[in-house]
N, C-alpha and C positions, 0 to 999 in steps of 0.2 A: 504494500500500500504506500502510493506516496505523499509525502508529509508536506502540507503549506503552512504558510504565514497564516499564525492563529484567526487576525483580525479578519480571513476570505473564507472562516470554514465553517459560518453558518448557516448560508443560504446559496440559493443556485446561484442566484445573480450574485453574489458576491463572489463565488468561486470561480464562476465562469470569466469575468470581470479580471478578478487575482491571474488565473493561468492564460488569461490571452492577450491581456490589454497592458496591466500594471507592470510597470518597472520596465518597457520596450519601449527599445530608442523609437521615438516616431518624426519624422521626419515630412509630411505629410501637410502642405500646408490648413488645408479647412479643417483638417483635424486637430489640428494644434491651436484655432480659434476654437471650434468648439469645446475642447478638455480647459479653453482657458474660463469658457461661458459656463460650462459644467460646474467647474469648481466655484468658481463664483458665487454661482446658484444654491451650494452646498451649504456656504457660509450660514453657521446655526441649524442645521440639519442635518439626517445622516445621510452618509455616501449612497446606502441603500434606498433611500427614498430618491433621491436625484437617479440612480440606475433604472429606480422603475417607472420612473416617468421621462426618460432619458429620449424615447423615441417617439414621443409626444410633443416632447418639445425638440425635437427636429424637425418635426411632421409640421408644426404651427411656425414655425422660425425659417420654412425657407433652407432645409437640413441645414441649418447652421452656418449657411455660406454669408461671409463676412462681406462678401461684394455687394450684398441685397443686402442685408441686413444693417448698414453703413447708411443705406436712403431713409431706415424707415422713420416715420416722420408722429408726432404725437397723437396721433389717430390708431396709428397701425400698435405704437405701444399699450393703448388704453383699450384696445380688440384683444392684447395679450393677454392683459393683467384679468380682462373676464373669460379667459379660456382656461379653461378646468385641467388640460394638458400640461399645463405652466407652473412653475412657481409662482405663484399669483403676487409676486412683490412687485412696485411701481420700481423702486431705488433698483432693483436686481436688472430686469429690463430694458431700464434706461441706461444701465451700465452694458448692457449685451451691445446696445444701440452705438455707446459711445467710446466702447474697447473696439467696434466693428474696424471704424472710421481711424483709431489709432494704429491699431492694426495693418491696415491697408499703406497707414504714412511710414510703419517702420518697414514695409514690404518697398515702400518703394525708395526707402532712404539706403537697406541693405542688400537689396536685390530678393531677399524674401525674408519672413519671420523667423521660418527656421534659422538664417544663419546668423541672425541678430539672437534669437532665444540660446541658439547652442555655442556662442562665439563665449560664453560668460567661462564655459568648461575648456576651451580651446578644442569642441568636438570632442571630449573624453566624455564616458559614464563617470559620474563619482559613485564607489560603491563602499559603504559604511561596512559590511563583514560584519551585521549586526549579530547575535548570538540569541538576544530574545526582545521582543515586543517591547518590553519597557524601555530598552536602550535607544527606539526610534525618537529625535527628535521631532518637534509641532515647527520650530525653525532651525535655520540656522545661517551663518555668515551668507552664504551664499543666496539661501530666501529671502535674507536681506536686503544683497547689492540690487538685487532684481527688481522686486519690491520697488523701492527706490527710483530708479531705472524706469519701470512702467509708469509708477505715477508722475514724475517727471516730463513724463510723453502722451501725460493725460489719460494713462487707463484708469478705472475704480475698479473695486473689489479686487483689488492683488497684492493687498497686506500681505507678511511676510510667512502668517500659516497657510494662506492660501494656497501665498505662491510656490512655499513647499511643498504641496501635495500635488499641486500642478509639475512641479519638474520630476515629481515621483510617477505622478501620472504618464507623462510623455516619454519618461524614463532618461531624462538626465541623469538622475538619482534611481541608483539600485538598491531599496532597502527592503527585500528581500532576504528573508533570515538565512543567515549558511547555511541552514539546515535542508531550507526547501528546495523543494523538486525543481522550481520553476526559475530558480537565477539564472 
């Protein structure tokens, strides 16, 4: 039987999530707005409720494409906020709206997101060789510069827990336990 990271092994969607998605380099750009809209959305909820509404709120967003989702204008956000699909937060939304837009200026300042997201690692994983759960940092140094960095460039919601979980998510960050199947 093989062994995962405790926090993926109570539910499908968390497992499934854990072994396909988390802690892989992704390089991808719509994907990398979305995981950053994702996480956003998470802030004060759990992972698990954002997965299960994950493709509802692609379904309502336009699948998360940051080119459309950049125009949308106070009408299209307040159609969001009463779609049941959604996180139904005004602040969440209008931050989906206006990471779109920054989004788009670091693509066109870098040549794309990705190389501006993954320039902070020099294209390296960081990986922690964590041993067990409690050792997982909520930030750290590098959550930080980023943090920083985005708000700077005008995104919201990419505080520095966020935006840990986001480069965990995309798999800058490999904190995946040595133990698991799935490093």
């Amino acid at each position: 039987m093989k062994t995962r990271c405790d926090w993926a092994d109570s539910t499908d969607l968390l497992r499934a999530y854990h072994d396909t998605r988390w802690g892989r380099p992704c390089h991808d750009e719509k994907e990398l707005y979305a995981m950053l809209v994702l996480e956003g959305m998470q802030a004060g909820l759990s992972w698990e409720l954002i997965l299960r509404r994950e493709k509802g709120i692609r379904e309502a967003c336009d699948g998360l494409d940051p080119e459309k989702i950049m125009y949308y204008d106070e009408t299209e956000e307040a159609r969001l906020v009463q779609d049941v699909r959604m996180i139904r937060s005004r602040a969440k939304i209008h931050a989906m709206v206006t990471n779109a837009a920054a989004f788009e200026k670091v693509k066109t300042e870098w040549g794309s997101f990705d190389a501006y997201i993954w320039h902070f690692t020099e294209g390296k994983v960081i990986d922690h060789h964590l041993e067990n759960e409690q050792d997982m940092p909520s930030r750290d140094a590098l959550s930080e510069e980023v943090s920083r960095d985005l708000k700077k460039r005008g995104f919201r919601f990419c505080g520095p827990v966020i935006v840990y979980s986001y480069l965990q998510g995309i798999g800058v960050i490999n904190d995946h336990l040595v133990n698991c199947a799935w490093r």
